[in-house]
C-alpha positions as CSV (number, residue, x, y, z in Angstrom):
1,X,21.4,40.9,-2.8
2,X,18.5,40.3,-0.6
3,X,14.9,39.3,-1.8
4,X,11.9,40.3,0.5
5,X,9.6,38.0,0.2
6,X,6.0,38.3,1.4
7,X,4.8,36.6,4.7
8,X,2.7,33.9,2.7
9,X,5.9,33.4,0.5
10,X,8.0,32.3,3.7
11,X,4.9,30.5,5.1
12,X,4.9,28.8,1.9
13,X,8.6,28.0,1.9
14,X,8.8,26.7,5.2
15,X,5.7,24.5,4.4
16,X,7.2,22.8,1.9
17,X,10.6,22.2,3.7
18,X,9.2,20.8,6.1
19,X,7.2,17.7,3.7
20,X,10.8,16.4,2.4
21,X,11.8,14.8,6.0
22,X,8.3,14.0,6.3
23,X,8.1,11.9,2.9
24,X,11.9,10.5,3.4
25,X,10.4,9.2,7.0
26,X,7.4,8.0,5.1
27,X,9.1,5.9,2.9
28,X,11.7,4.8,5.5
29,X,8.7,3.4,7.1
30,X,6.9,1.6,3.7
31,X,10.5,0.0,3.2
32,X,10.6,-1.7,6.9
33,X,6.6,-3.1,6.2
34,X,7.7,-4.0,2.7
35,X,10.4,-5.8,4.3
36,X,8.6,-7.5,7.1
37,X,5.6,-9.0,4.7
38,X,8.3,-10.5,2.5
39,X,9.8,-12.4,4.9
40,X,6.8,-13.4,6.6
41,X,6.0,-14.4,2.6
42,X,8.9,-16.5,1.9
43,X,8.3,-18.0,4.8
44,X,4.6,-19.1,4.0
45,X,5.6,-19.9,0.4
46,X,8.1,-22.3,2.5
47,X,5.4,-24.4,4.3
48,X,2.6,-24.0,1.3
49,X,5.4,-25.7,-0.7
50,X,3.6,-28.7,-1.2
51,X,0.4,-27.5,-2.4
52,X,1.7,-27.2,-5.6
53,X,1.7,-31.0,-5.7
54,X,-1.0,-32.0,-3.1
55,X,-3.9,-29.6,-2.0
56,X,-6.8,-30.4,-0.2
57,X,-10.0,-28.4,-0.5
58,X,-11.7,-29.5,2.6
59,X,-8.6,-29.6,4.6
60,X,-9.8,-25.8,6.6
61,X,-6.1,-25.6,7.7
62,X,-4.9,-25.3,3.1
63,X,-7.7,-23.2,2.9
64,X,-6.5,-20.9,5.5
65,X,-2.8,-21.4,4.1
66,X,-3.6,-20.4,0.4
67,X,-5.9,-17.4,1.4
68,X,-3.3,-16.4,4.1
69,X,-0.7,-16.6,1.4
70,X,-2.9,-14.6,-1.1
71,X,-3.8,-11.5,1.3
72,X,0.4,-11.0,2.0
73,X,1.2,-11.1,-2.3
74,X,-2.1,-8.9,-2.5
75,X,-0.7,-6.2,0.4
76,X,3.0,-6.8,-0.6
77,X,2.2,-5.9,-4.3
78,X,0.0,-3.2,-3.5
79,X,2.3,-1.7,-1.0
80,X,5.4,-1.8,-3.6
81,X,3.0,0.1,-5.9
82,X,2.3,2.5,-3.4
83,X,6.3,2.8,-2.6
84,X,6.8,3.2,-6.8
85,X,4.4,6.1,-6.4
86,X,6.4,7.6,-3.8
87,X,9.6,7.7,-5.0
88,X,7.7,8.9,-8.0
89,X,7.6,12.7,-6.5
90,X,9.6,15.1,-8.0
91,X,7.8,18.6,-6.5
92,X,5.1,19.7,-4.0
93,X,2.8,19.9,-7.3
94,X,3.1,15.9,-7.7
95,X,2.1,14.9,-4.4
96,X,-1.8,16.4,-4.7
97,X,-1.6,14.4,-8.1
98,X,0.2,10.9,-7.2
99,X,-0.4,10.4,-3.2
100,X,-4.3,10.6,-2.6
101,X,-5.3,7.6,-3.9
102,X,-3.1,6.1,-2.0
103,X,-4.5,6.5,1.5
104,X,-7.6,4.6,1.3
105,X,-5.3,1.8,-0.3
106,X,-3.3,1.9,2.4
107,X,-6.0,1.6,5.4
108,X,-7.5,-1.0,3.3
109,X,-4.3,-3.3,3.5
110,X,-3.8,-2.0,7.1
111,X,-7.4,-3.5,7.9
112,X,-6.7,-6.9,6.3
113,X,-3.1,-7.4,7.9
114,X,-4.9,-6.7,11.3
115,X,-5.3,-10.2,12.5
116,X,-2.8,-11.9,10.4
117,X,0.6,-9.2,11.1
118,X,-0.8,-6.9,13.6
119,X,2.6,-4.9,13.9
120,X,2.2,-4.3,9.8
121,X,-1.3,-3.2,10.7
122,X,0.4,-0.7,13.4
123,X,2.4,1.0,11.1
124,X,0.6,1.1,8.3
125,X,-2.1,3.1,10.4
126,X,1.1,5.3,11.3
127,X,2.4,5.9,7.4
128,X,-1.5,6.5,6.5
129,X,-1.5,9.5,8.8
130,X,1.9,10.8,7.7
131,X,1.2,10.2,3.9
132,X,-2.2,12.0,5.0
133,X,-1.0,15.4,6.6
134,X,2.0,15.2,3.7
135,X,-1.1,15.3,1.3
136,X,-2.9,17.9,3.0
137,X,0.1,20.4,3.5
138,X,0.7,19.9,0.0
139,X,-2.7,20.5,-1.2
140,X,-2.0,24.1,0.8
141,X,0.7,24.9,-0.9
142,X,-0.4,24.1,-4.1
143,X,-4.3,25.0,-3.7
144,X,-5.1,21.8,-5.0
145,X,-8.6,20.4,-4.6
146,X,-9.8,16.8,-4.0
147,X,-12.8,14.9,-5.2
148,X,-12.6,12.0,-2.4
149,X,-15.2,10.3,-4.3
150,X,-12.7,10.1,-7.5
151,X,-10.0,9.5,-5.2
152,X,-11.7,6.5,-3.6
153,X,-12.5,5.1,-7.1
154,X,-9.3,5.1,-8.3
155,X,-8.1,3.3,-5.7
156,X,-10.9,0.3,-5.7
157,X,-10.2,0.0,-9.1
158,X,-6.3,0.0,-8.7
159,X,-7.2,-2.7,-5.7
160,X,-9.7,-4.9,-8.0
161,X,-6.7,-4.9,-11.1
162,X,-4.0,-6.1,-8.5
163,X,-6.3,-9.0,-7.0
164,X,-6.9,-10.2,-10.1
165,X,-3.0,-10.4,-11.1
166,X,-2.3,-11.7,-8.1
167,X,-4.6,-14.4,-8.4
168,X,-3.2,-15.0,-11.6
169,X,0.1,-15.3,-10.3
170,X,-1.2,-18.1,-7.8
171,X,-3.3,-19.6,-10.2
172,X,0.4,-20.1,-12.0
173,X,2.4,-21.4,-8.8
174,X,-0.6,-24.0,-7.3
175,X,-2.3,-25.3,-10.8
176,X,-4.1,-27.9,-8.1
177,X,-6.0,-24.8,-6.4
178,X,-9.0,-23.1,-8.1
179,X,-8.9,-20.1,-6.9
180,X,-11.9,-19.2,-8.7
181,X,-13.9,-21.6,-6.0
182,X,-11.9,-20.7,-3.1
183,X,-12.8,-16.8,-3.5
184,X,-16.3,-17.9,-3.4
185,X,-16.6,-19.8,-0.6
């Protein structure tokens, strides 16, 4: 038995077949950054070694070291987050609701990796424009709306709860550094 289905139907249908290669790329990609920032992080946690021991606040080159070390746990933990949310999405429906926030999140590590890993930088630029038509085609299918000012929101708030952690979590592994100091200088 055949079902006729209307023109928007198939439109529809088609639309949505096509986001599942789309995502699968898209989080093909996240994995290879993910995987990049790790090493270059357990390679910096290598050579910062001895700060937990010996730090020196007006040595610019520890300073650089410990902030350098900061900004890859900040876009690492952010970006494994971002990767949870992903694999998070069941349907078309969950993308409008999950994904969003996610963009600005994603330009905003994007911008800080620039200088220190431009080729993270790259292709996070690349996976914010995929994400980004993934979340618009979505938002077709599924009339869903956006209220960018929400969405931004969310995602400085999501930002401002995973700096804190992970200065927490440095705080923990170099008890010499205050890192309450550092952020203010």
């Amino acid at each position: 038995m055949m079902i006729k289905l209307g023109e928007t139907e198939c439109e529809n249908i088609s639309n949505s077949v096509t986001l599942v290669p789309r995502l699968a790329y898209s989080v093909n990609l996240l994995s290879e950054i993910i995987s990049v920032l790790s090493e270059t992080l357990n390679d910096l946690k290598k050579s910062n070694c001895n700060f937990v021991l010996f730090f020196d606040e007006t040595d610019k080159n520890h300073l650089d070291a410990i902030e350098l070390e900061r900004t890859l746990v900040f876009s690492l933990d952010v970006l494994l987050q971002i990767k949870k949310r992903i694999s998070n999405i069941s349907d078309v429906s969950s993308i409008p609701e999950d994904l969003p926030s996610s963009l600005p999140m994603i330009r905003t590590i994007s911008a800080q990796l620039f200088s220190v890993v431009p080729k993270c930088s790259q292709r996070l630029s690349e996976l914010s424009v995929h994400l980004g038509s993934i979340v618009l085609d979505s938002a077709v299918l599924t009339k869903a709306r956006f209220d960018f000012s929400i969405l931004n929101r969310e995602s400085l708030m999501f930002l401002d709860e995973v700096k804190l952690m992970v200065d927490s979590k440095l705080s923990k592994q170099y008890p010499n550094v205050d890192f309450f100091k550092l952020c203010n200088t």
